[in-house]
C-alpha positions in Angstrom: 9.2 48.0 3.2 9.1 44.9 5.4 10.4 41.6 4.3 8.3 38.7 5.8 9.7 35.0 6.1 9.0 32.3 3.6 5.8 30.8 4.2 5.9 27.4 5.8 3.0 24.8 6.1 2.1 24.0 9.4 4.3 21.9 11.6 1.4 19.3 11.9 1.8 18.2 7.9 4.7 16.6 8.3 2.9 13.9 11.0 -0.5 13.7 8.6 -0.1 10.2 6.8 -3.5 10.0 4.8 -2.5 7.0 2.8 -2.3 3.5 4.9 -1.7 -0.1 3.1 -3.7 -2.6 5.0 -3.1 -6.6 4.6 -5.3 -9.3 5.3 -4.6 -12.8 3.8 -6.4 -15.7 4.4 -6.0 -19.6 4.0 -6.6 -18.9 0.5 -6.1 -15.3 -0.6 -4.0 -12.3 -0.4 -5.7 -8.9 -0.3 -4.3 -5.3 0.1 -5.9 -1.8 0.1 -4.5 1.5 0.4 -7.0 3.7 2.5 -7.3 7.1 2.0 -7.9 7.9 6.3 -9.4 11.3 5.8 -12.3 10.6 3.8 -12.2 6.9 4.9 -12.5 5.4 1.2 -10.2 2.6 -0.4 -7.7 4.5 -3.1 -6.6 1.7 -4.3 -6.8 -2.3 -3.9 -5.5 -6.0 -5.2 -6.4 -9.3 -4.5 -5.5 -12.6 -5.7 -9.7 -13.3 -5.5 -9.9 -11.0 -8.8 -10.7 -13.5 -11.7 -8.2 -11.7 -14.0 -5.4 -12.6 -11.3 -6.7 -15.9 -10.5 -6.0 -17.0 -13.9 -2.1 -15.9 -14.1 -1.6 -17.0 -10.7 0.0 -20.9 -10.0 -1.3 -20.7 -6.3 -3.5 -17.5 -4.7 -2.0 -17.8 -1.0 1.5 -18.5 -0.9 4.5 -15.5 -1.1 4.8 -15.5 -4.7 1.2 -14.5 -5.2 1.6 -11.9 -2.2 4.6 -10.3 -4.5 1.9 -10.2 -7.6 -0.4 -8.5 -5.5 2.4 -6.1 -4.2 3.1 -5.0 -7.7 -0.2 -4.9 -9.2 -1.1 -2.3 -6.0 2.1 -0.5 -7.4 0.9 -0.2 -10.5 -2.6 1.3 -9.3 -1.3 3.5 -6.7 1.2 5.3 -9.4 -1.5 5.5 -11.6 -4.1 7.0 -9.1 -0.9 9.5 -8.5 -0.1 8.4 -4.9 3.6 9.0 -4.6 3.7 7.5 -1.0 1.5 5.3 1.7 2.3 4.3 5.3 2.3 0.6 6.0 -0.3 -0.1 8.9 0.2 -4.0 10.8 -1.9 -5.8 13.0 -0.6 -6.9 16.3 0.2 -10.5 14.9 1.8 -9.5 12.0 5.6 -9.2 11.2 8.0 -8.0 8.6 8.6 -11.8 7.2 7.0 -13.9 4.4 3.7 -12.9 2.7 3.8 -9.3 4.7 7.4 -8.8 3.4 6.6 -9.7 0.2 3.8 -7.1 0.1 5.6 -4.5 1.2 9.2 -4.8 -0.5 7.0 -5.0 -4.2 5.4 -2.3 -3.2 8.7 -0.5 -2.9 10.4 -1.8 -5.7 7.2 -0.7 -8.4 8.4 3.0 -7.4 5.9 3.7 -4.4 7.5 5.4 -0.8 6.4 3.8 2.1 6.7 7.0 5.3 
């Protein structure tokens, strides 16, 4: 009787990150999406340009409105069962103000960023 090894996934799972958080603000509005890569569809988005929003919102552009969005996209990516997204930024943006708002909400309403 032969004893095999425990099956192990593939080495190249470990480097797959099919969830990426994109940001784009504006002048006037925040927006973030969570892109599912290998099928190339949006699993979940916020934006302060949603009417609900708009209307619980003071201002739609500053950091405090970028910490809203963070944990509204929370919310929907918990619900939508994503346990964990990679954060994807463009050359020009840092980890400071609206971007690190985003992303710390994001980490605080329970989802793992890889």
């Amino acid at each position: 009787m032969v004893i095999r090894p425990p099956a192990r996934p593939p080495l190249i799972t470990k480097y797959l990150k099919p969830y990426v958080l994109k940001m784009h603000f504006t002048n006037k509005f925040v927006n973030a999406q969570v892109i599912h890569t290998p099928t190339a569809t949006v699993a979940a988005s916020a934006s302060s340009q949603e009417k609900v929003l708009r209307e619980s919102m003071e201002t739609t552009r500053d950091v405090a409105a970028a910490a809203m969005i963070g944990k509204i996209l929370a919310e929907r990516l918990l619900i939508n069962n994503i346990p964990a997204v990679t954060v994807h930024l463009k050359r020009e943006q840092t980890y400071h103000g609206k971007v690190k708002a985003v992303i710390d909400s994001v980490r605080e309403g329970g989802v793992k960023l890889i």
